[in-house]
C-alpha positions in Angstrom: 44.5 -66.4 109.4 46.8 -68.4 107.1 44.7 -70.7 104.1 46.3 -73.2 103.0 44.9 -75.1 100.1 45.4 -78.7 100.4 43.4 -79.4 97.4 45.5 -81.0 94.0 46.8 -78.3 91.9 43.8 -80.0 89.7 41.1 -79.3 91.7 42.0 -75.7 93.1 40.0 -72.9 91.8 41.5 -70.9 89.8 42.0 -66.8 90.4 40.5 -64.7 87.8 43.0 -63.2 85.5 42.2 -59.6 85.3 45.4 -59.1 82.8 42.8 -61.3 80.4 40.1 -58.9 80.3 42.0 -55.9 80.4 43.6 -56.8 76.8 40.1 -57.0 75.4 39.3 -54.1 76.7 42.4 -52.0 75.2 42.3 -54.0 72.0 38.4 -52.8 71.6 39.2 -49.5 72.3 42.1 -49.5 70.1 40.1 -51.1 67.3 37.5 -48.2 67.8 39.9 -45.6 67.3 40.6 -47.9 64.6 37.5 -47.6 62.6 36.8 -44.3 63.6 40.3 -42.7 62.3 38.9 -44.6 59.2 35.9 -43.3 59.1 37.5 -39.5 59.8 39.7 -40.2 56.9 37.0 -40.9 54.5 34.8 -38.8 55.7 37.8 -36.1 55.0 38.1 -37.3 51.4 34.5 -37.4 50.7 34.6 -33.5 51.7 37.5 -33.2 49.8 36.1 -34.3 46.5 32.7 -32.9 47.2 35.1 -29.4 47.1 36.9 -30.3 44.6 33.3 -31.5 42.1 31.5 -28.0 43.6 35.2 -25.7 42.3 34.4 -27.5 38.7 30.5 -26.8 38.2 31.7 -23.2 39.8 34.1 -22.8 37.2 31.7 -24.7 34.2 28.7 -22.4 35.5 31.0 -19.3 34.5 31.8 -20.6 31.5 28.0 -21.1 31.0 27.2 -17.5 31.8 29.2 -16.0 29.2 27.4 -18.6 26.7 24.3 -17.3 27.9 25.0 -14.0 27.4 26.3 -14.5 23.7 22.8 -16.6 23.6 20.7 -13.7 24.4 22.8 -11.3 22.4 22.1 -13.7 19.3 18.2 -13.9 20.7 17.9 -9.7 20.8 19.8 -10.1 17.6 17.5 -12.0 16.2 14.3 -10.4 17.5 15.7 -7.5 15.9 16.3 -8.6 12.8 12.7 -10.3 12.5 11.0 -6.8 13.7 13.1 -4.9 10.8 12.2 -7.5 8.0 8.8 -7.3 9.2 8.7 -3.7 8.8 10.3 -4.6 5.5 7.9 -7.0 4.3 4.5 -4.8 5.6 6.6 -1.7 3.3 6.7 -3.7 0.3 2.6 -4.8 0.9 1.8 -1.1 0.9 3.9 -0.1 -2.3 1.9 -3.0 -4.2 -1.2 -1.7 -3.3 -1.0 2.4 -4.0 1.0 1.0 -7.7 -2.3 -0.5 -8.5 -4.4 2.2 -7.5 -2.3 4.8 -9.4 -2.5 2.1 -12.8 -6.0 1.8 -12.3 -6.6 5.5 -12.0 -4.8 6.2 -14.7 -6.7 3.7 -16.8 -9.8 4.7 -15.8 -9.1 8.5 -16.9 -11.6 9.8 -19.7 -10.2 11.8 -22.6 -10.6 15.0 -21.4 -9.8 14.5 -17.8 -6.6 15.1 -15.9 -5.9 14.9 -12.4 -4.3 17.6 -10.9 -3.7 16.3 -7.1 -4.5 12.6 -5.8 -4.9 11.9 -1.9 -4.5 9.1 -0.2 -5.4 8.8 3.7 -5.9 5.5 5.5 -9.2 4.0 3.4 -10.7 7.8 1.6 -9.0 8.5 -1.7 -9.5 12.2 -3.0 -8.7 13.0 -6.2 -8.8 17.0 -7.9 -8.3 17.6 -11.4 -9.7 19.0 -14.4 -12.5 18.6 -17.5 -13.9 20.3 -20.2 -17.3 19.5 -18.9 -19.3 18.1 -16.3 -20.3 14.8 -18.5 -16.5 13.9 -18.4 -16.2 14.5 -14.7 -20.0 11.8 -14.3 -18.4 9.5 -16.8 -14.9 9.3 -15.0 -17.0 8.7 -11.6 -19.1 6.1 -13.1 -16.2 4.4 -14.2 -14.3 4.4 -10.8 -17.6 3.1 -9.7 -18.0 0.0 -12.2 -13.8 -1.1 -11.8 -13.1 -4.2 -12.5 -11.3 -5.2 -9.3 -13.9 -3.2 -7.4 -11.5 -1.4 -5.0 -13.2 2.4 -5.5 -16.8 2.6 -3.6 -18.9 5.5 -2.4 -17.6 7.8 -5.2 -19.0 11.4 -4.4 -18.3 14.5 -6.1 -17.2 17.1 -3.6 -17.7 20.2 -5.8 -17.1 21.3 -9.2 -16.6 24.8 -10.4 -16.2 26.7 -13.8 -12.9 28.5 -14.1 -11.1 29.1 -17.5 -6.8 28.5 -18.1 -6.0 31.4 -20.7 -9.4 31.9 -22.6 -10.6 27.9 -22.4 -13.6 27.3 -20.1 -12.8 24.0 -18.0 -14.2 22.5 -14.7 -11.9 22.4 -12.1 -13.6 19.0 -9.3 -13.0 17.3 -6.6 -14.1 13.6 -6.4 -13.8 11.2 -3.1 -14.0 7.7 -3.1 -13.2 4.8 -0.1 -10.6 2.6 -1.8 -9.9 -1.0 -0.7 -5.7 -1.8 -1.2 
């Protein structure tokens, strides 16, 4: 069967235009591509400077590793250095200490006394000499025993003996002491 419409072209409906929709259609889908060929792109030069910021701290962090290496070479240096004037510094402490000693010794020495050998090991002091008599040898000990400075304590006579050097008799002793340097 035929329609006709007799309707006025006013008052007609109208046919939906599919050409309409269609053009939305297209026009979103070409404004997605749109925004997501943006999005690529960006994305793209986001990765890009990311490799391009992770090729510099590469090539810093080398740069850094041969500074640390000179840094720990200067810090074994130095550690070095410390331990040797150390050793330098506890030397020159001990050569104070036996220098005293010897003055005092020497100082202390009766007329008629004369040491022969003098032993030092860790805190015991021996000393071996000579006298023309036994009072000489007590009043040298006694006087190690009063010192001023009070480094000789628990002085002992080991032995003493009568021997003679050509026709001269003399007492040849042995005296041990602790000693504080």
């Amino acid at each position: 069967m035929i329609r006709i419409n007799l309707l006025p072209q006013a008052e007609r409906a109208k046919k939906p235009t599919t050409v309409r929709g269609g053009i939305f259609v297209i026009l979103g889908a070409v404004a997605l591509v749109a925004v997501m060929a943006l999005l690529w792109l960006n994305l793209k030069m986001q990765i890009s400077d990311l490799n391009q910021q992770i090729e510099q701290a590469q090539a810093e962090l080398v740069k850094y590793q041969a500074i640390e290496k000179e840094v720990a070479k200067y810090r074994a240096d130095k550690r070095n250095l410390e331990e040797k004037l150390a050793s330098i510094d506890r030397l020159k402490a001990g050569q104070v200490g036996p220098v005293h000693m010897l003055d005092e010794v020497s100082q202390l020495l009766p007329q008629g006394v004369w040491l022969t050998s003098l032993n030092n090991s860790a805190s015991r002091l021996t000393l071996q000499g000579f006298a023309f008599s036994n009072f000489t040898i007590a009043d040298f000990m006694t006087q190690l025993t009063k010192a001023p400075s009070g480094r000789f304590t628990d002085v002992d006579l080991t032995y003493s003996e009568q021997t003679k050097i050509g026709k001269v008799p003399i007492e040849k002793f042995e005296v041990t002491c602790s000693i504080k340097l």
